[in-house]
PLY file of the C-alpha trace (Angstrom):
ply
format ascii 1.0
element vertex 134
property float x
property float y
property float z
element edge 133
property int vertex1
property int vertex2
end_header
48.15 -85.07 17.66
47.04 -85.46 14.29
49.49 -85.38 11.45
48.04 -82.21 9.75
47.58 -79.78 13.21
51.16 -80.27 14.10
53.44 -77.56 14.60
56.12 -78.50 12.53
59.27 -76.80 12.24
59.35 -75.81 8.58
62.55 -73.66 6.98
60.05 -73.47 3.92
61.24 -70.35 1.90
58.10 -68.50 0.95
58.65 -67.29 -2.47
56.55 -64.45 -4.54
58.55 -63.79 -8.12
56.99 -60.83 -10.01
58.44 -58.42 -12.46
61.91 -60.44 -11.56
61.74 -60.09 -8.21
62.27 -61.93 -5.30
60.85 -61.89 -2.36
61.95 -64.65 0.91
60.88 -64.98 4.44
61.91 -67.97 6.16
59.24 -69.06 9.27
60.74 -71.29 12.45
57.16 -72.53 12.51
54.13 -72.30 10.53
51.17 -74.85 10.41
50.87 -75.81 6.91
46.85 -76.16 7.34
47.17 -72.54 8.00
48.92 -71.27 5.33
46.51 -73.29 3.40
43.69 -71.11 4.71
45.35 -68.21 4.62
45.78 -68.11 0.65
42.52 -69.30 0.51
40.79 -66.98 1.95
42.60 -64.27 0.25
41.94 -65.77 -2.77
38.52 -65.07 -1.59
38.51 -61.92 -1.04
40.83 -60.83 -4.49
37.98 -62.87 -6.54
35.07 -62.34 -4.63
34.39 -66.11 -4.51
33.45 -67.70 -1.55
35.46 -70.09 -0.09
33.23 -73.04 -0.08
32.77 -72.51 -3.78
36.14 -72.36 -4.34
36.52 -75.87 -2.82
33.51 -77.31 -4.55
33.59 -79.35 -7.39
32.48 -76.94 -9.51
33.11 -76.15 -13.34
32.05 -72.98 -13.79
35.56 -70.97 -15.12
35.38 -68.38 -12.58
35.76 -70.42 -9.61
37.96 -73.03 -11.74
40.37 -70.14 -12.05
40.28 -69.19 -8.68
40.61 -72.58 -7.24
43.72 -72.64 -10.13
45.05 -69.87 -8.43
45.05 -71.19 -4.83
46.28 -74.38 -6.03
49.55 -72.43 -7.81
49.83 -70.26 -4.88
49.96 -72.94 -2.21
52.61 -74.87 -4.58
54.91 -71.68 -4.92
54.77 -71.32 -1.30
56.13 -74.50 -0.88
53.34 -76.85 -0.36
53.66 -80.54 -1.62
50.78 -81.60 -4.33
49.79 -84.26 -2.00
49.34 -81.82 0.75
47.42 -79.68 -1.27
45.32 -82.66 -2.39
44.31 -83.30 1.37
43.76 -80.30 2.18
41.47 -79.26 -0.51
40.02 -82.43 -1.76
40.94 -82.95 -4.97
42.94 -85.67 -6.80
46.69 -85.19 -7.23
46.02 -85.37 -11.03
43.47 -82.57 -10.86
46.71 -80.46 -8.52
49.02 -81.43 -10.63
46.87 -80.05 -14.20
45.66 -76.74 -12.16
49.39 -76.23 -11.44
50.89 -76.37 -14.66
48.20 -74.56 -16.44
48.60 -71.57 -14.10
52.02 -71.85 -14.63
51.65 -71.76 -18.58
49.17 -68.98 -18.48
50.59 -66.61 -15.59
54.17 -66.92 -18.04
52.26 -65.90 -20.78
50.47 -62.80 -20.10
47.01 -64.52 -19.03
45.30 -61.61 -18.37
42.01 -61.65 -15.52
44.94 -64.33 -13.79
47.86 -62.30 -14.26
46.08 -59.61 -12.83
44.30 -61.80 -9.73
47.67 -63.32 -9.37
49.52 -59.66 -8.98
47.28 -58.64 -6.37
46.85 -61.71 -4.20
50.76 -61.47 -4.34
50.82 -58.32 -2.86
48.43 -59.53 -0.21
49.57 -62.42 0.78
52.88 -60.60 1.13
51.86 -58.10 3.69
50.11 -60.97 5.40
53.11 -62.98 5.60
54.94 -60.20 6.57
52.25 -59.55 9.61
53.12 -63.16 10.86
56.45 -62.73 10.73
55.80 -59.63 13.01
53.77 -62.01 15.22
0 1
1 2
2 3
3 4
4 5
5 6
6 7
7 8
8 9
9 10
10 11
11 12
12 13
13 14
14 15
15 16
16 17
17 18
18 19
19 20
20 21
21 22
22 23
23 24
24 25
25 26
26 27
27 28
28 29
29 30
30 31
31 32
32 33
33 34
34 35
35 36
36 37
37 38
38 39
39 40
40 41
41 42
42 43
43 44
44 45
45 46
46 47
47 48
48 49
49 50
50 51
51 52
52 53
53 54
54 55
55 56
56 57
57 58
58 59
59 60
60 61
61 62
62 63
63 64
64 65
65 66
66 67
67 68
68 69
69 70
70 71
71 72
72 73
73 74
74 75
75 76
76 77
77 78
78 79
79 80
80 81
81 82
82 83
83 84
84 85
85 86
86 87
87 88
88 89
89 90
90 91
91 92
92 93
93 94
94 95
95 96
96 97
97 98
98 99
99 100
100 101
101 102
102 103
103 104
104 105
105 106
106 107
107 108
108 109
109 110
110 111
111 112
112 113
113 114
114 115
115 116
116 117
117 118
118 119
119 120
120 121
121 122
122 123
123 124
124 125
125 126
126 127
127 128
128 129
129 130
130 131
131 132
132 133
């Protein structure tokens, strides 16, 4: 099997922090290529940006922010930078910059995010949630 389509045992603690609060599930096991996809195409949905555009190369600052936005949410659900390098094609530099820039504008206030970011939260919540159910 290839390294990325394992199933991996992972004791990852999925972590959502709003309005100070917390919110963990722990999964026994959880392909990390699928949570990967499963932000993603939230974050599709919430923006109305398609997916491939999201992963392009792109500078236009709509699908910059989205594609900041599935970069910060992969990295607060526990995904490594590198992982989220390979999976979406971009340098670790690039991962690295889009993660603390979300990070400095979802702490202060960055409005179109904060509110993108509030609602994919809540999605990818009751997502989450369904899987756990699984």
């Amino acid at each position: 099997m290839r390294r990325g389509l394992m199933k991996v045992p992972c004791m990852m603690r999925f972590r959502i922090d709003w309005q100070g609060q917390r919110y963990n599930l722990i999964f026994n096991y959880m392909k990390k290529s699928e949570l990967f996809a499963l932000i993603l195409s939230i974050i599709s949905d919430v923006t109305e940006i398609s997916e491939n555009d999201i992963l392009s190369k792109s500078f236009k600052e709509d699908i910059v922010e989205a594609r900041m936005l599935l970069i910060y949410f992969c990295h607060k659900e526990g995904l490594l930078p590198a992982k989220i390098a390979e999976l979406s094609g971009l340098s670790h530099r690039c991962i690295n910059k889009h993660i603390s820039k979300a990070n400095l504008l979802i702490s202060n206030g960055g409005g179109y995010i904060l509110i993108n970011s509030n609602s994919i939260a809540k999605q990818l919540r009751s997502k989450l949630e369904q899987f756990v159910k699984q």
